[in-house]
OpenMM code with the backbone's topology and positions (N, CA, C; nanometers):
from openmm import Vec3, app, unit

residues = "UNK UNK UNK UNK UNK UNK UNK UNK UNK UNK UNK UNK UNK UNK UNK UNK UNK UNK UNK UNK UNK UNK UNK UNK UNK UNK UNK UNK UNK UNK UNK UNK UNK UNK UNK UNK UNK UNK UNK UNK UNK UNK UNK UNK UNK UNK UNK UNK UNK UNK UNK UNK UNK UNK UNK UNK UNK UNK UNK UNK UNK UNK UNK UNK UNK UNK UNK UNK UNK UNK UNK UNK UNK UNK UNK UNK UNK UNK UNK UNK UNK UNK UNK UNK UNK UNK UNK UNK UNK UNK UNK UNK UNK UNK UNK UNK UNK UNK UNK UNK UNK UNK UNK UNK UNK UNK UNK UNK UNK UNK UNK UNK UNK UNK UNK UNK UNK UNK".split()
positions = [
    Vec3(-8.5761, -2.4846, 0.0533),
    Vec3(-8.4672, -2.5448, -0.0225),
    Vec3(-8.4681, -2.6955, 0.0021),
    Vec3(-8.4211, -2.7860, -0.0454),
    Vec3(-8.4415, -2.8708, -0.0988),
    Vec3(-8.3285, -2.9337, -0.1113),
    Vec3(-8.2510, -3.0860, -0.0980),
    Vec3(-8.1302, -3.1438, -0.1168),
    Vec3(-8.2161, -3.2361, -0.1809),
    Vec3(-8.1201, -3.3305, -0.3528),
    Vec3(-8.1710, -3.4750, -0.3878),
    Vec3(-8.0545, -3.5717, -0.3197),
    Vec3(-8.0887, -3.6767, -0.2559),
    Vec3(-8.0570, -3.8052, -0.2981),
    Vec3(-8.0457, -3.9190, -0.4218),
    Vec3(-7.9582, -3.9981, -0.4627),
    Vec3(-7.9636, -4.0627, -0.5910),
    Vec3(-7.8637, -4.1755, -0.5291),
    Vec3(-7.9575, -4.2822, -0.5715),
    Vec3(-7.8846, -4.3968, -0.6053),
    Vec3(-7.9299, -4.4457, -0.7244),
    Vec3(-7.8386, -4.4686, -0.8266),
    Vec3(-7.8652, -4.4976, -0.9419),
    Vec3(-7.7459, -4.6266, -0.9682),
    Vec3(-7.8401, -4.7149, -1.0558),
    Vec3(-7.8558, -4.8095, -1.0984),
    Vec3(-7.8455, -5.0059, -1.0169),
    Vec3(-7.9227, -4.9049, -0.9154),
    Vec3(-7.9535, -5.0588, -0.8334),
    Vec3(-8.0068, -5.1525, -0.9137),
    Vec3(-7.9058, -5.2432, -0.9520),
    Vec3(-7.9173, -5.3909, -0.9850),
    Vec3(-8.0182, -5.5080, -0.9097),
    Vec3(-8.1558, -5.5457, -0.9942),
    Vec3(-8.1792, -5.6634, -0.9008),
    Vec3(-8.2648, -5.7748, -1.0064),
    Vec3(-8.2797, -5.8449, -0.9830),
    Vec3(-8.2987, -5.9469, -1.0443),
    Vec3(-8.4917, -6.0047, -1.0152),
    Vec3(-8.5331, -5.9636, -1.1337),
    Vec3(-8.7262, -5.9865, -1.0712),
    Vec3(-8.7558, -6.0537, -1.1886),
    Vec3(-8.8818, -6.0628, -1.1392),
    Vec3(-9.0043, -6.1549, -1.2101),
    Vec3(-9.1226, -6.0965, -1.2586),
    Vec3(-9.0811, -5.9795, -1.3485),
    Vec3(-9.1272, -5.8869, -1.3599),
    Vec3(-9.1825, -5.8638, -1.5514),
    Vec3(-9.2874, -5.8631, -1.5902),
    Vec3(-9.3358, -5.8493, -1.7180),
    Vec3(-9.4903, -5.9037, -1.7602),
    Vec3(-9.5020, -5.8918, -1.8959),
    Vec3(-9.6587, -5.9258, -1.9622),
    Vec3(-9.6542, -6.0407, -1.9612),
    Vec3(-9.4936, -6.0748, -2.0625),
    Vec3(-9.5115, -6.2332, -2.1041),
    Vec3(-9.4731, -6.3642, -1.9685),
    Vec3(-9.5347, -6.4443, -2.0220),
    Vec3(-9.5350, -6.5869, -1.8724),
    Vec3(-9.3446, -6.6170, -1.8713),
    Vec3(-9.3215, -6.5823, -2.0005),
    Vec3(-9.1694, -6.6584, -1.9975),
    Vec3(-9.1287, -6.5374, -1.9403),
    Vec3(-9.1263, -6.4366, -1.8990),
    Vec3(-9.0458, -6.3043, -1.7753),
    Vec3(-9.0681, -6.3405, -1.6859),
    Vec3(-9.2020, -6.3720, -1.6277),
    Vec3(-9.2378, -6.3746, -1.5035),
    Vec3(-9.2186, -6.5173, -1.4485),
    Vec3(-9.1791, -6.5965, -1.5137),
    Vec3(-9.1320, -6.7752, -1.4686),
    Vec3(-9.0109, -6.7494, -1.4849),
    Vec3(-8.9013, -6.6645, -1.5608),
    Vec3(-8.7594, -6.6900, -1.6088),
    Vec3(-8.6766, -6.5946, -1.5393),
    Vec3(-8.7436, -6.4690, -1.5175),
    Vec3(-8.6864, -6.3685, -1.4644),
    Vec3(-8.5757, -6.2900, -1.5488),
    Vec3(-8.5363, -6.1735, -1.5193),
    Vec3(-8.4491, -6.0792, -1.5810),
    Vec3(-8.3685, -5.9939, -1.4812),
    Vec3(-8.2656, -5.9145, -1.5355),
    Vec3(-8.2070, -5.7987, -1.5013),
    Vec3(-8.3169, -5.6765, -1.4859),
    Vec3(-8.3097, -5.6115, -1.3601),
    Vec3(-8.3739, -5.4455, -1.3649),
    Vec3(-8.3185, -5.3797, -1.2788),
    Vec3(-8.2928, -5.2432, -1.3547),
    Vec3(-8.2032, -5.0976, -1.2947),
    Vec3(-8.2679, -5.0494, -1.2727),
    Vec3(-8.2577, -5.0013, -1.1147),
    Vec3(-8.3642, -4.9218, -1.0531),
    Vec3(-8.2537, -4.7895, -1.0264),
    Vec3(-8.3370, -4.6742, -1.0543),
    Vec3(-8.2759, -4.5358, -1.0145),
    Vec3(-8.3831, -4.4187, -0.9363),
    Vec3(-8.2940, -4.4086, -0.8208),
    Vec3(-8.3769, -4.3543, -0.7297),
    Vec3(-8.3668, -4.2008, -0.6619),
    Vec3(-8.4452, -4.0921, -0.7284),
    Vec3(-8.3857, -3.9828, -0.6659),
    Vec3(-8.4857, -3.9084, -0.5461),
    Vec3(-8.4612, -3.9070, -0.3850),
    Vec3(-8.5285, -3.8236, -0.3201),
    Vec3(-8.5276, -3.7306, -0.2585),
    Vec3(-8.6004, -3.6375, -0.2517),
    Vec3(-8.5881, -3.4829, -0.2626),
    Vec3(-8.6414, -3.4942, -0.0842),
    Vec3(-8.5260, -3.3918, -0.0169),
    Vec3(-8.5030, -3.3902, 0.1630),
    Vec3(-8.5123, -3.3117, 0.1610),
    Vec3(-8.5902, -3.2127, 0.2803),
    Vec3(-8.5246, -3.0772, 0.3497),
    Vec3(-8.3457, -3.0858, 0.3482),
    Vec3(-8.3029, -2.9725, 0.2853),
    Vec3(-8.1966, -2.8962, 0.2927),
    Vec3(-8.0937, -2.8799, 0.4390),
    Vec3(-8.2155, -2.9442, 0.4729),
    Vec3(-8.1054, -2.9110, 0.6821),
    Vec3(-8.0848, -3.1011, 0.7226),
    Vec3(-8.1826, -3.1180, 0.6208),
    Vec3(-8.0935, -3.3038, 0.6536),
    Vec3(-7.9254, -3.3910, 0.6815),
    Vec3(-7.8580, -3.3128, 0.5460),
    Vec3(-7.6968, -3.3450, 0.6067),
    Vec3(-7.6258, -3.2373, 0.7028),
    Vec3(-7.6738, -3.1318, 0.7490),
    Vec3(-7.6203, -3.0690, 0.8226),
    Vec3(-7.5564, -3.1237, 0.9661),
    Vec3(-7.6230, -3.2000, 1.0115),
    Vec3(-7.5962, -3.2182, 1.1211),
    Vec3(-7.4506, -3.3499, 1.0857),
    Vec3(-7.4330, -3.3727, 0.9908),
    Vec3(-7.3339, -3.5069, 0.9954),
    Vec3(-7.3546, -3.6429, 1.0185),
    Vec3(-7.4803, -3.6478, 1.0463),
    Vec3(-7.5222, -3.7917, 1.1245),
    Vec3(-7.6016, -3.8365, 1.0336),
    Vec3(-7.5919, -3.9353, 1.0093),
    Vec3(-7.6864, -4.0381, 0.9425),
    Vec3(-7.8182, -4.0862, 0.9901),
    Vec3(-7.8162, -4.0863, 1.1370),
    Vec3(-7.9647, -4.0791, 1.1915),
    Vec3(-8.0247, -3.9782, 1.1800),
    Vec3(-7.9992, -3.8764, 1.1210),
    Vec3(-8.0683, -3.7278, 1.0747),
    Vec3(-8.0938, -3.6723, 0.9151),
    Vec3(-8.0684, -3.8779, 0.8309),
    Vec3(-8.0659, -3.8335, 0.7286),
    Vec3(-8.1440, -3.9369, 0.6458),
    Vec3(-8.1640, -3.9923, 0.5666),
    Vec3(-8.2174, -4.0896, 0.5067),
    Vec3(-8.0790, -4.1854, 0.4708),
    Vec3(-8.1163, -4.3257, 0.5271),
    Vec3(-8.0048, -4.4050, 0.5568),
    Vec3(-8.0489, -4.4931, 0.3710),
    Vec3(-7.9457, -4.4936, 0.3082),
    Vec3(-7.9376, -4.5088, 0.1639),
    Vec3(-7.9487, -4.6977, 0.1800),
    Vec3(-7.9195, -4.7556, 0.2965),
    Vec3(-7.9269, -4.8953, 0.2955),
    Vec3(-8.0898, -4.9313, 0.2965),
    Vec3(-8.1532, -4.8386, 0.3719),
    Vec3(-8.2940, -4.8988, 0.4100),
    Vec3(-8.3538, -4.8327, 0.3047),
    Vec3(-8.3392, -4.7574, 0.1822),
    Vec3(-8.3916, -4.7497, 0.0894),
    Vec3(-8.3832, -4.8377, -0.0342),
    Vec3(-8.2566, -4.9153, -0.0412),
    Vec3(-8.2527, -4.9971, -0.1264),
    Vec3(-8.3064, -5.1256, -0.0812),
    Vec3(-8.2895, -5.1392, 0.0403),
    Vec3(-8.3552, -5.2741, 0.1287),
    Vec3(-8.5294, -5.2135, 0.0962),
    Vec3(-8.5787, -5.1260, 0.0586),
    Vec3(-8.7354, -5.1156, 0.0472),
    Vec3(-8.7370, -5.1229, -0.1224),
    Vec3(-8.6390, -5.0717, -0.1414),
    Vec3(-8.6828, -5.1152, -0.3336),
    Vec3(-8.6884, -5.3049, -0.3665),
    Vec3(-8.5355, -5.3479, -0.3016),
    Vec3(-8.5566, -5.5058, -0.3118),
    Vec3(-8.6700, -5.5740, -0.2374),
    Vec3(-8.7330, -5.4878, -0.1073),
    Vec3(-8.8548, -5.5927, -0.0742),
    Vec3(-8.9883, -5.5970, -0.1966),
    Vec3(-9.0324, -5.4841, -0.2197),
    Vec3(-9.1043, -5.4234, -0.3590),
    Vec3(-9.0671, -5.5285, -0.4642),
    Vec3(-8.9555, -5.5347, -0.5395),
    Vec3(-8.9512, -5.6163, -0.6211),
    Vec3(-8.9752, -5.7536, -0.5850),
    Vec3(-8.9255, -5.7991, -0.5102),
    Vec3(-8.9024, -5.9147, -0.5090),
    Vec3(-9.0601, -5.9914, -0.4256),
    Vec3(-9.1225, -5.8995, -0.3587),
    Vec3(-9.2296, -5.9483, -0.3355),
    Vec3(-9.3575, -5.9484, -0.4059),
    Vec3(-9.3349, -5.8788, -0.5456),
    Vec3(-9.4831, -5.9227, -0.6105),
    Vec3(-9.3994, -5.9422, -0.7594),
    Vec3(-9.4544, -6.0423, -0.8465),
    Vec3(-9.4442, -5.9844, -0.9585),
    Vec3(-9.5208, -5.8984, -1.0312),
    Vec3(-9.4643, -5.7851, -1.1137),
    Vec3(-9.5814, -5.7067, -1.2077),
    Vec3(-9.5395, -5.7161, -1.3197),
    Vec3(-9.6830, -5.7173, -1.3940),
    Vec3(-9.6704, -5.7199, -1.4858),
    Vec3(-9.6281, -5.6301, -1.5984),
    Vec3(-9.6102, -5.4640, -1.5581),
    Vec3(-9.6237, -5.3710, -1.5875),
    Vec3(-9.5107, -5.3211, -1.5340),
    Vec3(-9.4127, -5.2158, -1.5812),
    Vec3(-9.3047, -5.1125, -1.5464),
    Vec3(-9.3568, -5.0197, -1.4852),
    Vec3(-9.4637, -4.9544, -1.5099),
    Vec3(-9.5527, -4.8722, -1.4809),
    Vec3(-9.5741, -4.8803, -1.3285),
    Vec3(-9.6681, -4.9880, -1.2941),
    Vec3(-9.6947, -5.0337, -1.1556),
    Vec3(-9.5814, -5.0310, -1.0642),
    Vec3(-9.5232, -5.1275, -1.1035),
    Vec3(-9.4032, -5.1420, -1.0222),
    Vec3(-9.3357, -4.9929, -0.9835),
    Vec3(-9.2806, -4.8675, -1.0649),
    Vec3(-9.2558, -4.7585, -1.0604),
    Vec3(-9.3170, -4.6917, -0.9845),
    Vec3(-9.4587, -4.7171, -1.0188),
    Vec3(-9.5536, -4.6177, -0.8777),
    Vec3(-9.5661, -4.6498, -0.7483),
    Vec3(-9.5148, -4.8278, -0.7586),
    Vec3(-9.5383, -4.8939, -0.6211),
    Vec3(-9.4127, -4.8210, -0.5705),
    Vec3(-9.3344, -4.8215, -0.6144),
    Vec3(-9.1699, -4.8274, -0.5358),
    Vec3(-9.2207, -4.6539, -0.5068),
    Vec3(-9.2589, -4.5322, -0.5635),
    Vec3(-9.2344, -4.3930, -0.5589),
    Vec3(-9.3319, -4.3860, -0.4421),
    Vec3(-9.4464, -4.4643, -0.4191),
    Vec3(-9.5507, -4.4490, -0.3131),
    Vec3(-9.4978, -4.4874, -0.1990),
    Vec3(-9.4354, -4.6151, -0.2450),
    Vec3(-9.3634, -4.6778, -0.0380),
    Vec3(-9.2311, -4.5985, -0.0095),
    Vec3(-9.1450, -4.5549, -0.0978),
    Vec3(-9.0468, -4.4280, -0.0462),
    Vec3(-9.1409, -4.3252, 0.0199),
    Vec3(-9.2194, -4.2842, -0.0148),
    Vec3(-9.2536, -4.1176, 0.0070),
    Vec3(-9.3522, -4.1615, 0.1368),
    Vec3(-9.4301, -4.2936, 0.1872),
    Vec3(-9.4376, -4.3212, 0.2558),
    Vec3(-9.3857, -4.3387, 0.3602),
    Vec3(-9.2559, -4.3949, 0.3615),
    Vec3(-9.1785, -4.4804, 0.4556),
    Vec3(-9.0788, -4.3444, 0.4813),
    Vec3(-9.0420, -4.2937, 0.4201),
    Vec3(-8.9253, -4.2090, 0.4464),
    Vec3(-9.0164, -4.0336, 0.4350),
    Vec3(-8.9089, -3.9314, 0.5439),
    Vec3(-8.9687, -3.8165, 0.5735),
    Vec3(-8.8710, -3.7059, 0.4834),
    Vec3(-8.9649, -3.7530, 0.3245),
    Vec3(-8.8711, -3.7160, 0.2382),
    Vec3(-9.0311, -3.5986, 0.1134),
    Vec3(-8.9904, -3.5166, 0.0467),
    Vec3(-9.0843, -3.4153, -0.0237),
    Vec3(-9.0914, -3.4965, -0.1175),
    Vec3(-9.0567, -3.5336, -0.1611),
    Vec3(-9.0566, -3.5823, -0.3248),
    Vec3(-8.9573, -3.7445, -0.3302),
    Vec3(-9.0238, -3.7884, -0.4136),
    Vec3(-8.9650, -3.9120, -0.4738),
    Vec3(-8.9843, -3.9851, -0.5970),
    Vec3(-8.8856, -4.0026, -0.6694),
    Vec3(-8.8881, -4.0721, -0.8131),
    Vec3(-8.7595, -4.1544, -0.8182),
    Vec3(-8.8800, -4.2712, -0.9321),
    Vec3(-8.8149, -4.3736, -0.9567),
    Vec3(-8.8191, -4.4072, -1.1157),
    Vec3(-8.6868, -4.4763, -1.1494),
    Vec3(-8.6560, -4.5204, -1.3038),
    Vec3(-8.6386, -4.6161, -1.2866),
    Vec3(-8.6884, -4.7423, -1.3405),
    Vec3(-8.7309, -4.8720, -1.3575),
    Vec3(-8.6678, -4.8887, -1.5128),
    Vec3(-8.5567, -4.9996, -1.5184),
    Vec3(-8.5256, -4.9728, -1.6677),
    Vec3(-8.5155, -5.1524, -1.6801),
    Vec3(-8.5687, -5.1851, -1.8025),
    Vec3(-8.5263, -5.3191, -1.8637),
    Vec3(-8.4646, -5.3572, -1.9485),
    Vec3(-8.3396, -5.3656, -1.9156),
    Vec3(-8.2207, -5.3745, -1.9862),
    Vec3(-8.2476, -5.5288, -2.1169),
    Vec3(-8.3126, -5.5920, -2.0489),
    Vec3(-8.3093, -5.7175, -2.1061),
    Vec3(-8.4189, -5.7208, -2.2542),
    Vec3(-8.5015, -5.6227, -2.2370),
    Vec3(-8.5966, -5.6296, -2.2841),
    Vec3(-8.6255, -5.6513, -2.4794),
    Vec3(-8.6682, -5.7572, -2.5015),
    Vec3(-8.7189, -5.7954, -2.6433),
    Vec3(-8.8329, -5.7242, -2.7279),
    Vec3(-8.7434, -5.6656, -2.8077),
    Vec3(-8.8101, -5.5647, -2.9035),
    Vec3(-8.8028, -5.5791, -3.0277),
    Vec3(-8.8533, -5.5765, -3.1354),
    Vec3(-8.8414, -5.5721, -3.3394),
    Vec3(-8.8500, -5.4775, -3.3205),
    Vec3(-8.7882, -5.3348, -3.3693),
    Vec3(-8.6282, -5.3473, -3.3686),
    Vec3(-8.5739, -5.3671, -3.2133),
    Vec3(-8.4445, -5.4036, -3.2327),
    Vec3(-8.4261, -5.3769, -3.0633),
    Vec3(-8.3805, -5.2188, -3.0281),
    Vec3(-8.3987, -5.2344, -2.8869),
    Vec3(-8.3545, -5.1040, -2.7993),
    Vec3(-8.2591, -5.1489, -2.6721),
    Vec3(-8.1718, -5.0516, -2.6887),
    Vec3(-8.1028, -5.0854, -2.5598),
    Vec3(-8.1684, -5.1055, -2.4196),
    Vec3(-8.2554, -5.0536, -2.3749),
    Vec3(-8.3768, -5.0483, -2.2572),
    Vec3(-8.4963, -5.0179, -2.2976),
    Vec3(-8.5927, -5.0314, -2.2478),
    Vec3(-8.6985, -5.0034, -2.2021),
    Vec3(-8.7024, -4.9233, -2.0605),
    Vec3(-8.7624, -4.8204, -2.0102),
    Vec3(-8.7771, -4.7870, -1.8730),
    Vec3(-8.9361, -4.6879, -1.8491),
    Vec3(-8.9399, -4.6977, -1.7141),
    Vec3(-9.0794, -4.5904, -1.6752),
    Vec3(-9.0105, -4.5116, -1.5612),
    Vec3(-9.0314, -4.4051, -1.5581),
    Vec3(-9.0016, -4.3599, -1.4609),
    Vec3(-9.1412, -4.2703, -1.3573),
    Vec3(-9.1625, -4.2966, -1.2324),
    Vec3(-9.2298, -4.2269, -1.1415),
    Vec3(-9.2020, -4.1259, -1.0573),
    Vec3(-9.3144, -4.0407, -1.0118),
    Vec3(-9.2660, -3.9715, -0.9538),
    Vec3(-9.4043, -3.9026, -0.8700),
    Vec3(-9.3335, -3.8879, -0.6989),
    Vec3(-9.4621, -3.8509, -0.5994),
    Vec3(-9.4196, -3.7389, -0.5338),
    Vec3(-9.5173, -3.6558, -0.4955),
    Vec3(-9.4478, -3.5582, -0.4256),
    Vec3(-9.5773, -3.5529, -0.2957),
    Vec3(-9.5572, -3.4737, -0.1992),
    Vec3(-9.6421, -3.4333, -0.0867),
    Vec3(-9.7208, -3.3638, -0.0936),
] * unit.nanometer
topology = app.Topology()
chain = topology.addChain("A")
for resn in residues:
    res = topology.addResidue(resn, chain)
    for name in ("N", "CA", "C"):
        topology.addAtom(name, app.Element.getBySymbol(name[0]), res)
């Protein structure tokens, strides 16, 4: 059995796209994050027995903010690879959405979403 985690719609601000004017100007991006724990993780009550939700968003903002990509794609797989890395978690996925994003016609977002498992 299996418990998810979700933090959804971490706000952060990157340098992230194809065109030079994204990646010099920067934008809005919603990151949504769901990871899949052993089932005996909140049992105990303690947070040192659980995946601490600060040091996961502190690993999505280092990710962004330390490379730009050019791609939604990348970025999505980078962030689903260093969760499932860093944390002693089964599964992990991520939604990468660009709210800002310039389209004929327009769309409210753009997004990719990833996803890793063990």
């Amino acid at each position: 059995m299996t418990m998810t985690i979700e933090l959804a719609g971490l706000e952060l601000y990157g340098y992230h796209g194809v065109n030079p004017d994204e990646r010099r100007d920067g934008q809005l991006f919603v990151f949504d994050v769901w990871l899949e724990v052993p089932d005996m993780t909140g049992a105990s009550d303690r947070v040192e027995d659980t995946i601490d939700y600060r040091e996961v968003a502190a690993l999505v903002r280092e990710i962004s903010d330390g490379r730009k990509f050019q791609l939604l794609e990348a970025l999505a797989s980078t962030l689903a690879e260093a969760l499932l890395a860093r944390f002693p978690v089964d599964a992990a996925r991520v939604r990468v959405r660009k709210p800002q994003v310039r389209l004929d016609p327009p769309v409210d977002y753009s997004a990719v979403t990833a996803e890793r498992r063990r």
